[in-house]
C-alpha positions as CSV (number, residue, x, y, z in Angstrom):
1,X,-84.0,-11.3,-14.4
2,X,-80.8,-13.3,-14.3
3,X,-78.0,-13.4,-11.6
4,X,-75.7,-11.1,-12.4
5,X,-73.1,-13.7,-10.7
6,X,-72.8,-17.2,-10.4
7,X,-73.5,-18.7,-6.7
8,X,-70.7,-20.9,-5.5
9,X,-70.7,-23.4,-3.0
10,X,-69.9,-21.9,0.9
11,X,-69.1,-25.2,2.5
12,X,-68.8,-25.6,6.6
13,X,-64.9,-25.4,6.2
14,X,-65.5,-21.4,5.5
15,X,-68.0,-20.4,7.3
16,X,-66.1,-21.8,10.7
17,X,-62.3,-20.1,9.4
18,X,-64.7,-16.7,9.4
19,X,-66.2,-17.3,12.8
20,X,-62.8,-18.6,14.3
21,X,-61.6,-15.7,13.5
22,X,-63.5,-13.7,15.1
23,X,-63.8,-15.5,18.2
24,X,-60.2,-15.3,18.0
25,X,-60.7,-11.8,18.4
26,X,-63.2,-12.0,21.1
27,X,-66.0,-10.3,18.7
28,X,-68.8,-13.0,20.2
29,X,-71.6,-11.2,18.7
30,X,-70.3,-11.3,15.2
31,X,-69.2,-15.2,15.4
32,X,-73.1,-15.8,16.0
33,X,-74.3,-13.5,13.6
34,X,-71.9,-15.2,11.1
35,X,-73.3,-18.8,12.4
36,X,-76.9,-17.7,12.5
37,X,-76.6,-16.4,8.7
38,X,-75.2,-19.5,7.4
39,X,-76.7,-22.1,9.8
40,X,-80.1,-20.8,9.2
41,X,-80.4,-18.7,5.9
42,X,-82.4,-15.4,7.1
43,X,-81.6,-12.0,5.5
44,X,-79.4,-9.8,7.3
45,X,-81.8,-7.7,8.2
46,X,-84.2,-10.9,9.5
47,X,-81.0,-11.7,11.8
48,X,-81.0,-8.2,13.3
49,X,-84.9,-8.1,13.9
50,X,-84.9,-11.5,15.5
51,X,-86.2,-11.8,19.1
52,X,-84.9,-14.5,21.7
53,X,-88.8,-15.1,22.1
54,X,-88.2,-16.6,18.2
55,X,-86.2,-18.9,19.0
56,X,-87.1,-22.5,19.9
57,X,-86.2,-25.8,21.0
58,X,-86.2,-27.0,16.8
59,X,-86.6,-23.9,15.3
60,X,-86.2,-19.8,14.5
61,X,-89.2,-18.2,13.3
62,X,-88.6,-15.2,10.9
63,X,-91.4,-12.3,10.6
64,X,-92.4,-11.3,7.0
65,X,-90.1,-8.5,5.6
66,X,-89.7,-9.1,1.8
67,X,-92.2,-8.9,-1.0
68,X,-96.1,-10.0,0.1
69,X,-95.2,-12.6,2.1
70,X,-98.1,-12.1,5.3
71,X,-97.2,-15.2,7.7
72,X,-93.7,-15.6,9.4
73,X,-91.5,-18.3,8.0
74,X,-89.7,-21.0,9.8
75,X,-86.1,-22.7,10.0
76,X,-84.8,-25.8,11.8
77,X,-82.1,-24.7,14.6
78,X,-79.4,-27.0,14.0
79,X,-77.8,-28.2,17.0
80,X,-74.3,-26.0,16.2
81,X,-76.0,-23.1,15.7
82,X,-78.3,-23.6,18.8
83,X,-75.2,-24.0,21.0
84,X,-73.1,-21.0,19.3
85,X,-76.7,-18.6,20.2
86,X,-76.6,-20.3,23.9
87,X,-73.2,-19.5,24.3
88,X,-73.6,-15.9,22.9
89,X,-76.7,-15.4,25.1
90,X,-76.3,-12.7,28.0
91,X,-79.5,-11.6,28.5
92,X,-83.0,-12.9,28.2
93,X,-85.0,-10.0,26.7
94,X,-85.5,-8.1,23.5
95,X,-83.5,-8.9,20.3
96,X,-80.6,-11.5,20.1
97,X,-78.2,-8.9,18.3
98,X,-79.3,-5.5,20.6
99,X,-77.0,-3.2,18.6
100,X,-78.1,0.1,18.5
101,X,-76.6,1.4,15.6
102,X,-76.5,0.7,12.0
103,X,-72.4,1.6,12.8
104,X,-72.0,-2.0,14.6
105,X,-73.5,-3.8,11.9
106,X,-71.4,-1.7,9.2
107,X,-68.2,-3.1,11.2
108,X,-69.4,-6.6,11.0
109,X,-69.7,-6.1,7.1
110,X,-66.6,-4.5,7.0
111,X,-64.7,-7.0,8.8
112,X,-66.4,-10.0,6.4
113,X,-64.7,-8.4,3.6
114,X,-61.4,-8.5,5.1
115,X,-62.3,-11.9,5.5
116,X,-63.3,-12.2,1.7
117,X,-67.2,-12.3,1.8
118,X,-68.0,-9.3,-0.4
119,X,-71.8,-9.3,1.7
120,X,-72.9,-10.1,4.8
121,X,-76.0,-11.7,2.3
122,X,-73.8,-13.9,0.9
123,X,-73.3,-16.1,4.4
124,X,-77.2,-17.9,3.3
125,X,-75.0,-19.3,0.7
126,X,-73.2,-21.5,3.0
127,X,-77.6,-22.6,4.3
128,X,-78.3,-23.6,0.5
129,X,-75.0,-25.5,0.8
130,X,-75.6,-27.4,3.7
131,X,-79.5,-28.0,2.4
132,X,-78.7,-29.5,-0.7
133,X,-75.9,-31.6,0.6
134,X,-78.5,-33.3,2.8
135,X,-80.1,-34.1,-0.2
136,X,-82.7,-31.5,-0.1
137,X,-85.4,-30.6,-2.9
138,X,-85.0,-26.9,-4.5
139,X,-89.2,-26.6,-3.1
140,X,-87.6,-27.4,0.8
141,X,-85.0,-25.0,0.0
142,X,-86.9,-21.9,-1.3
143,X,-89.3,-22.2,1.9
144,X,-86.2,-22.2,4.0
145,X,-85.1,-19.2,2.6
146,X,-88.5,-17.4,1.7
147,X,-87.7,-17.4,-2.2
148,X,-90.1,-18.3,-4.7
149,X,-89.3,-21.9,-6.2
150,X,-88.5,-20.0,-9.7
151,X,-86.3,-17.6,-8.1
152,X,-84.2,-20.0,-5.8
153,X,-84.2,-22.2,-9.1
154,X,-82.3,-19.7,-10.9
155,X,-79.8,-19.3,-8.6
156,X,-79.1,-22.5,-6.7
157,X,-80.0,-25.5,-9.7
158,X,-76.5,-25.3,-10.4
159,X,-75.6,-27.0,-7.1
160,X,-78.4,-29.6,-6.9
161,X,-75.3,-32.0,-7.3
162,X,-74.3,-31.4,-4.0
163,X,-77.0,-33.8,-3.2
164,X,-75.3,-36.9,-4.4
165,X,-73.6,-37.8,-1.7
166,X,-75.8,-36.8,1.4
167,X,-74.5,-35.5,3.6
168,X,-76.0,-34.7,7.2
169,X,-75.6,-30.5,7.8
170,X,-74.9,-30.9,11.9
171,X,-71.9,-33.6,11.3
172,X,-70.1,-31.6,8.9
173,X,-70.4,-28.1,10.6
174,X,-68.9,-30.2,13.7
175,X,-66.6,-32.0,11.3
176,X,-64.9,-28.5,9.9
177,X,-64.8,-27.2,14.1
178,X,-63.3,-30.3,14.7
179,X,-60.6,-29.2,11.7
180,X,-59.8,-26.0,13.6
């Protein structure tokens, strides 16, 4: 089955205009959901079942929840991303993003579209982005994400030649904050 749309690039640039925005209207929570979905690439529904306990010094570790897949899959924890979570932290226990109701994580969607990102979902664009600009293989990429190397060949081998140039993912997410 074929996408029904092409992926386009999500560089840095974006995804810090979205969170500065809503910093900028003191919504903390949804700046580091938006920073944990594209500096780390889980599903949305990964993001909301993730436990502080999950998160370590060089790493988030994501519990199965799509397809067979029986062990839990890790990311690396850029350092960006890793200081947006510390500075969102307020408490030590139980989930990083504790909200109750599906009603808080409707408003976060909501608010991304006013932004222009149609789905929350989309944000693990702006991952595959950074990935293959570092010069990453489409194999390194799908075990980030927790694709299939067929599936995350169909939708991201259009972008391998954001490889060219390598480019290192932590200096330009601090380059586009630095363009705020």
């Amino acid at each position: 089955q074929r996408r029904a749309h092409r992926v386009d690039p999500f560089p840095p640039e974006r995804v810090e205009e979205i969170r500065h925005a809503f910093l900028a209207d003191d919504h903390c929570d949804f700046a580091a959901m938006t920073s944990l979905l594209a500096y780390a690439g889980p599903r949305p529904h990964e993001a909301l079942a993730l436990l502080w306990s999950e998160i370590t010094d060089d790493g988030l570790i994501f519990r199965p929840s799509k397809g067979g897949a029986t062990k839990p899959r890790s990311t690396r924890l850029l350092r960006p991303l890793r200081d947006d979570l510390r500075a969102y932290r307020t408490q030590d226990l139980g989930r990083v993003f504790p909200w109750t109701s599906r009603g808080r994580f409707r408003l976060y969607r909501k608010r991304l579209q006013g932004l222009g990102v149609p789905r929350a979902y989309d944000l693990r664009h702006a991952f595959v982005t950074l990935l293959l600009q570092e010069g990453r293989s489409l194999p390194y990429v799908a075990k980030q994400l927790g694709h299939k190397i067929a599936t995350c060949d169909d939708t991201y081998a259009h972008l391998e030649h954001l490889g060219e140039r390598e480019v290192d993912a932590e200096r330009a997410i601090y380059a586009a904050r630095s363009s705020d």
